[in-house]
C-alpha positions as CSV (number, residue, x, y, z in Angstrom):
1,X,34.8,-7.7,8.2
2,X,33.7,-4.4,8.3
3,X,31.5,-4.2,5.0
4,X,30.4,-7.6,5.8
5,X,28.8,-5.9,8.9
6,X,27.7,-2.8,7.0
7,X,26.1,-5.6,4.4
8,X,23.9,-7.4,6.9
9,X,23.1,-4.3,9.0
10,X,21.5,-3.1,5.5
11,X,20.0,-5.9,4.9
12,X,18.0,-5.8,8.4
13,X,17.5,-2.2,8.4
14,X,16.3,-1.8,4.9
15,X,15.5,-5.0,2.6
16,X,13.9,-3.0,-0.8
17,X,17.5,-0.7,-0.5
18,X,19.7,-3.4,0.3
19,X,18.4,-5.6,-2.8
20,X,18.5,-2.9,-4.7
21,X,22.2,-2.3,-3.8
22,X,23.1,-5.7,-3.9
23,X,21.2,-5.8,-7.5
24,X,24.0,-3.2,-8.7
25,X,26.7,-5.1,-7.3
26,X,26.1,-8.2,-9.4
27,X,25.8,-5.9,-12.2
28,X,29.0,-4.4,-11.5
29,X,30.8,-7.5,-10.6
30,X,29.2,-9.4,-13.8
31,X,30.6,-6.3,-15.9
32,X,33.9,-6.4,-14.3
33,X,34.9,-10.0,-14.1
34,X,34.0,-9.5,-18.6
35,X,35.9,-7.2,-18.9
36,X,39.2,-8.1,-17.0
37,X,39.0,-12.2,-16.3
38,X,40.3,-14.1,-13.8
39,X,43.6,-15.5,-12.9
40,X,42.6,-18.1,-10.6
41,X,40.9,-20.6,-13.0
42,X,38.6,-22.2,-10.4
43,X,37.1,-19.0,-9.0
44,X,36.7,-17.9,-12.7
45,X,34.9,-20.8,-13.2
46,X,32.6,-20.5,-10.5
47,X,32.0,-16.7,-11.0
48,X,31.4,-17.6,-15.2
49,X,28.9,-20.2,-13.9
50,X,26.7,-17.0,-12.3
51,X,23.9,-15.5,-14.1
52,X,24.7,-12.3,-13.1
53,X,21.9,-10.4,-14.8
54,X,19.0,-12.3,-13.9
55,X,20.7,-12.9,-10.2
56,X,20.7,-9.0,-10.1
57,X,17.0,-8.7,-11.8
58,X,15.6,-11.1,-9.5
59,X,17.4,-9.5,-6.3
60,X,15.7,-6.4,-7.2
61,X,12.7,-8.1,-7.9
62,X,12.2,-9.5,-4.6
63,X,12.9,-5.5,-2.9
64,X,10.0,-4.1,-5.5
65,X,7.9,-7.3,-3.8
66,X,7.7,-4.9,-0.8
67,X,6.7,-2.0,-2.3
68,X,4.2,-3.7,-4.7
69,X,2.8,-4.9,-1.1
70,X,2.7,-1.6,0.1
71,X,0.9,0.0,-2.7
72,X,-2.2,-3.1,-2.9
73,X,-2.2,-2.3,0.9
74,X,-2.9,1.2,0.4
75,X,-5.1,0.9,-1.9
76,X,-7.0,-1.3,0.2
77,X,-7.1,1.4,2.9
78,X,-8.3,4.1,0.2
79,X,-10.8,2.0,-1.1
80,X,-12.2,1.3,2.3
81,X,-12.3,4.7,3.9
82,X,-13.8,5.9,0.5
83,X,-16.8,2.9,1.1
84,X,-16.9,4.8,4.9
85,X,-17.2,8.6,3.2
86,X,-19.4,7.9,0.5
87,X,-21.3,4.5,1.0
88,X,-24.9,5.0,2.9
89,X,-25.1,1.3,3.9
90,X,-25.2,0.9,7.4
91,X,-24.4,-3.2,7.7
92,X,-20.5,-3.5,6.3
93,X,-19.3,-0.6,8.2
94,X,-17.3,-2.5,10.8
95,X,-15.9,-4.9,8.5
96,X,-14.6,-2.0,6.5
97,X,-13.2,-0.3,9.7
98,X,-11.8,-3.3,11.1
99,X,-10.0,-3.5,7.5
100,X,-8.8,-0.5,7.4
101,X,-6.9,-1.1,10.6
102,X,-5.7,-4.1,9.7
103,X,-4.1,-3.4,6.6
104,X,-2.8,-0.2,8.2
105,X,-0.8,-2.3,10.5
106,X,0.7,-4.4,7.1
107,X,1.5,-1.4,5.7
108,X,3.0,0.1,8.9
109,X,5.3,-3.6,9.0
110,X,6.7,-3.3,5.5
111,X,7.8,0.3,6.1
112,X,9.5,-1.0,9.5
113,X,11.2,-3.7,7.0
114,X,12.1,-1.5,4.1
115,X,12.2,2.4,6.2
116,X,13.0,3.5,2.3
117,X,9.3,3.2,1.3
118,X,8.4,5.2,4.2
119,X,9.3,8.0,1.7
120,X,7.6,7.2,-1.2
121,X,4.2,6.7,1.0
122,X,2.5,10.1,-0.4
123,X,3.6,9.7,-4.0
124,X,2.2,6.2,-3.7
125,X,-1.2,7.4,-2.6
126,X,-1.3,10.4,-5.0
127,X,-0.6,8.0,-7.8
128,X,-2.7,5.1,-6.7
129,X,-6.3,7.2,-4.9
130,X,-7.6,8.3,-8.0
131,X,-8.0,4.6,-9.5
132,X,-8.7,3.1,-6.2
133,X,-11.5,6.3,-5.9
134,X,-12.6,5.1,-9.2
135,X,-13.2,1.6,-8.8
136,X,-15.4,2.3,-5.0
137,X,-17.3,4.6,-7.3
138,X,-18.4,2.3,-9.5
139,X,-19.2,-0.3,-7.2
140,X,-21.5,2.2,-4.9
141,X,-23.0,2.9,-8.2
142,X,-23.8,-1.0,-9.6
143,X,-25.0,-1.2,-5.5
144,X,-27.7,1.9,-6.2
145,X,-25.3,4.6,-4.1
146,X,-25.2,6.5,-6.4
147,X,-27.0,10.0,-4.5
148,X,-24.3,9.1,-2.1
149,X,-21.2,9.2,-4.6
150,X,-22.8,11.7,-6.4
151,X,-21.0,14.9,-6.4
152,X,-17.7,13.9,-6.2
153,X,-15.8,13.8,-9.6
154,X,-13.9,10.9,-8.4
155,X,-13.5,11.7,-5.0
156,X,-11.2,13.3,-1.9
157,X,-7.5,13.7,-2.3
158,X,-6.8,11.4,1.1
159,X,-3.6,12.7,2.5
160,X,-0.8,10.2,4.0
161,X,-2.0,11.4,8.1
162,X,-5.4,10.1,6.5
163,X,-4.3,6.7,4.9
164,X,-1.9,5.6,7.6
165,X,-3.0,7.8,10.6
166,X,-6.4,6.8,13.0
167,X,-8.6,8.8,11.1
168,X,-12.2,7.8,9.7
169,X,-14.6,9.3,7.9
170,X,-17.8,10.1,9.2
171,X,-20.9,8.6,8.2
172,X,-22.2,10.6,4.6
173,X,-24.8,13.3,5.4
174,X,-27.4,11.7,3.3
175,X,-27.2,9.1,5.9
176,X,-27.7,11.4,8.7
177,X,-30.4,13.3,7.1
178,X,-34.1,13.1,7.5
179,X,-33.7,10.6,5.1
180,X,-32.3,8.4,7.7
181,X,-34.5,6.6,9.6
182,X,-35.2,8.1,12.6
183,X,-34.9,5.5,16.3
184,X,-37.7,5.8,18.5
185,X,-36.8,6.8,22.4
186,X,-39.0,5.3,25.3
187,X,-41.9,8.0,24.6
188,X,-41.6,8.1,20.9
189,X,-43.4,4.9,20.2
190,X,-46.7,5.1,19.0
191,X,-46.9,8.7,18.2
192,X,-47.1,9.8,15.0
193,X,-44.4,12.5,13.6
């Protein structure tokens, strides 16, 4: 009873290690139950009847679900707070914002599911910013942005406190500039600058 405990306590705790556990165990068992048989001839039977290798390659299939999840989630975030850093546009601002936080909150759930992936998050956003950087790049650039990407090789190195933390880039200085246009005050309007 007590590994049956220690099995389901995994299980809740962690889902990408469990599967990943319980992936080698059907290896093992598979390997095990060739190599030495059975006495019993209906429990051979039933354990012969098993696909043990694509049981065990879909078990761990369904733990790397979760931390294929996690990594389309981060690059969401990276794509979005690069849009924020580099992207002069003034109109999709909140809806990147308000996506950023929301996929920040997936991303904080799967790690509460699967703790495990909590420590792969900064080799996850090392290996997935510069593509993600890329592709935000490229799209600021078919959008005419290209003053405001310009500059950047491919862009920031974000760190993990930055992806999954409350922070936000500010607004790009060419933005804030003179370029910018400038909001009259109660005595402004009318006179000429």
């Amino acid at each position: 009873m007590p590994d049956d405990v220690t099995v389901i306590n995994a299980y809740e705790q962690d889902f990408f290690e469990w599967g990943l556990a319980q992936a080698q165990a059907l290896r093992t068992a598979g390997e095990v139950m060739r190599r030495t048989g059975l006495h019993d001839q209906t429990l051979r039977d039933a354990l012969q009847a098993l696909d043990w290798e694509n049981l065990a390659e879909e078990i761990e299939g369904l733990a790397r679900r979760d931390r294929r999840e996690l990594a389309s989630r981060l690059v969401t975030i990276i794509e979005h707070l690069a849009k924020l850093q580099f992207s002069t546009a003034e109109a999709p601002r909140a809806g990147w914002i308000s996506t950023v936080r929301r996929e920040r909150d997936e991303a904080r759930e799967i790690i509460r599911d699967s703790p495990s992936l909590g420590r792969d998050l900064s080799a996850l956003i090392a290996r997935k910013q510069n593509d993600a950087l890329r592709r935000v790049m490229h799209e600021l650039g078919d959008r005419g942005e290209t003053v405001a990407a310009a500059g950047t090789a491919v862009g920031p190195d974000y760190s993990e406190e930055q992806v999954m933390g409350e922070w936000f880039p500010a607004m790009p200085a060419a933005r804030r500039s003179a370029g910018a246009p400038r909001r009259l005050g109660r005595g402004d309007r009318g006179k000429p600058r």
